[in-house]
C-alpha positions, 0 to 999 in steps of 0.5 A, a space after each residue: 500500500 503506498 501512502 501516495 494513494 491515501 495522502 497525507 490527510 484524512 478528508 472526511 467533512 463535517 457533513 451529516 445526516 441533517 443535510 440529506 434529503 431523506 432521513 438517515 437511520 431513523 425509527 422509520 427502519 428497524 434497529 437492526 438494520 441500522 448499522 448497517 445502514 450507518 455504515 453504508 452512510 458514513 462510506 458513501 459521505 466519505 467517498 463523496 467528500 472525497 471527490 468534493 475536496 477542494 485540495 485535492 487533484 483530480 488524480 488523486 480523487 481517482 486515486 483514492 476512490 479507486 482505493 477505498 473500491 479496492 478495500 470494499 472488494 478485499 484487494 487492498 488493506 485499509 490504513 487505521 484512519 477515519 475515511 478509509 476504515 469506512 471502506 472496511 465496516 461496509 465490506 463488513 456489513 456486505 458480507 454479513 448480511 449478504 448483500 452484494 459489494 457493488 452497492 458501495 462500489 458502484 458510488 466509488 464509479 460515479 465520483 471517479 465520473 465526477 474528477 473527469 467530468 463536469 459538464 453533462 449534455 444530455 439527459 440520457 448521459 445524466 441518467 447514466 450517472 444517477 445509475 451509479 451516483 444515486 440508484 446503489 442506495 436504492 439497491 443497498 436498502 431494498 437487499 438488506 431487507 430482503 425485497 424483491 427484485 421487482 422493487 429495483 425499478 421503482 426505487 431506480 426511478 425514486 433515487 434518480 428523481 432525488 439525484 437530479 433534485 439535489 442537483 437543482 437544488 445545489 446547480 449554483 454552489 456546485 458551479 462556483 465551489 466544483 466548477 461542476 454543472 449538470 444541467 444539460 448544456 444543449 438545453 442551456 443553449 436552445 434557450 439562449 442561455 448558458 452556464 454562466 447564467 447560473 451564478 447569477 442572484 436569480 435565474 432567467 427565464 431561460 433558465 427557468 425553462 431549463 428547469 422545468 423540463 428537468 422537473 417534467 423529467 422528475 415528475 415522471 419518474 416520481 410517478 413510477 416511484 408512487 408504485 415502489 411502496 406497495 411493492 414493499 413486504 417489510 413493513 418498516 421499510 414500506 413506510 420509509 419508502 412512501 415518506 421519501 416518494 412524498 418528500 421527493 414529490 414535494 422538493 419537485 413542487 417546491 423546486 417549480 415554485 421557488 427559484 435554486 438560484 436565488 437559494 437552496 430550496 429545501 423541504 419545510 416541517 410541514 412537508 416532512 409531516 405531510 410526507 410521514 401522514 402519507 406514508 403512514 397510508 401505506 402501513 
């Protein structure tokens, strides 16, 4: 193991459940699985600050991700610091329970993504990304609690839908911190609009078109998630899932009313409670 691979420093952010669109190890899922599912949390925040960081090069993003893949499938041993022994509790949890490894992995292929790239054009190459970025955490949840496999397609369409809603929600910050834009830059351009516009203090009207054929596309996939809930046996789980396709619905609604450039658009306590009393239908 070289220590060129890992650097010197330990990465992980101050980032916590609190800033996720979806409750983390809450009373939604049942005592049991929750370490697990902290651990598969606290790899996935890892890895994602590792593509984040600022001080960091794109080479050695890449080298790092493709580390922390490489513990997760038991080629390489981790050193004793904070962000890689995530790897190593994950693969862990994996393998106790079962479910397979590419779930973690599978995030490591999205970031390696994001060090190359950071301009997207088209739709279809930003659905690709959401394959890896978002859909694995679908896929973890559903594994360990011994769902079947045709509840993968709604919850690939649920997670890509929240993937593309984070993405609304942060375009400005992602822009000006990453220099990274996941707007489709044709659909900019057909709207005589272009990157630049999404630091401005408020979107264009433009801009906002953009928008909305991002949200059109969310809608849709919101509208095949409705369906994930009831095919759901666990019936924690089946709470869980039906209060994250309502919160998902309402970010989508809020995202067309309000303006992500002006400032993040997030979800108030009454659309939380709103969400939980519709989930609470599906118990």
């Amino acid at each position: 193991m070289s220590e060129d691979v890992w650097g010197a420093a330990d990465v992980t952010s101050a980032k916590g459940a609190k800033d996720e669109n979806f409750p983390v190890g809450t009373l939604l899922v049942s005592r049991a699985m929750r370490p697990a599912i902290m651990a598969y949390y606290d790899f996935a925040r890892v890895v994602d600050d590792m593509v984040d960081n600022t001080d960091l090069s794109a080479g050695a993003k890449i080298a790092r991700l493709t580390a922390m893949a490489e513990v997760v499938r038991g080629e390489r041993v981790a050193p004793a610091r904070a962000d890689a022994q995530t790897a190593v509790r994950v693969r862990e949890h994996l393998l106790r329970t079962g479910v397979p490894l590419e779930v973690a992995t599978d995030l490591t292929v999205a970031f390696v993504q994001d060090a190359r790239k950071n301009r997207y054009e088209s739709l279809e190459e930003l659905i690709g990304y959401c394959r890896y970025s978002a859909n694995p955490v679908g896929h973890f949840l559903l594994k360990l609690h011994g769902e079947a496999d045709e509840t993968l397609g709604p919850s690939d369409a649920l997670c890509t839908a929240l993937q593309i809603i984070n993405h609304l929600q942060d375009v400005s910050d992602d822009l000006r911190i990453l220099d990274r834009c996941y707007v489709p830059l044709p659909w900019l351009a057909e709207e005589g609009v272009g990157v630049s516009d999404l630091l401005l203090v408020r979107s264009k009207p433009g801009v906002r078109r953009v928008f909305d054929r991002l949200l059109d596309e969310v809608d849709r996939l919101n509208r095949e998630a409705r369906r994930l809930p009831g095919l759901i046996r666990d019936r924690r789980m089946r709470l869980y899932a039906a209060v994250i396709v309502a919160l998902s619905g309402r970010l989508a609604a809020r995202l067309r009313r309000e303006d992500p450039v002006a400032g993040r658009v997030s979800v108030s306590r009454g659309d939380a409670a709103a969400a939980l009393l519709w989930g609470m239908r599906h118990l």
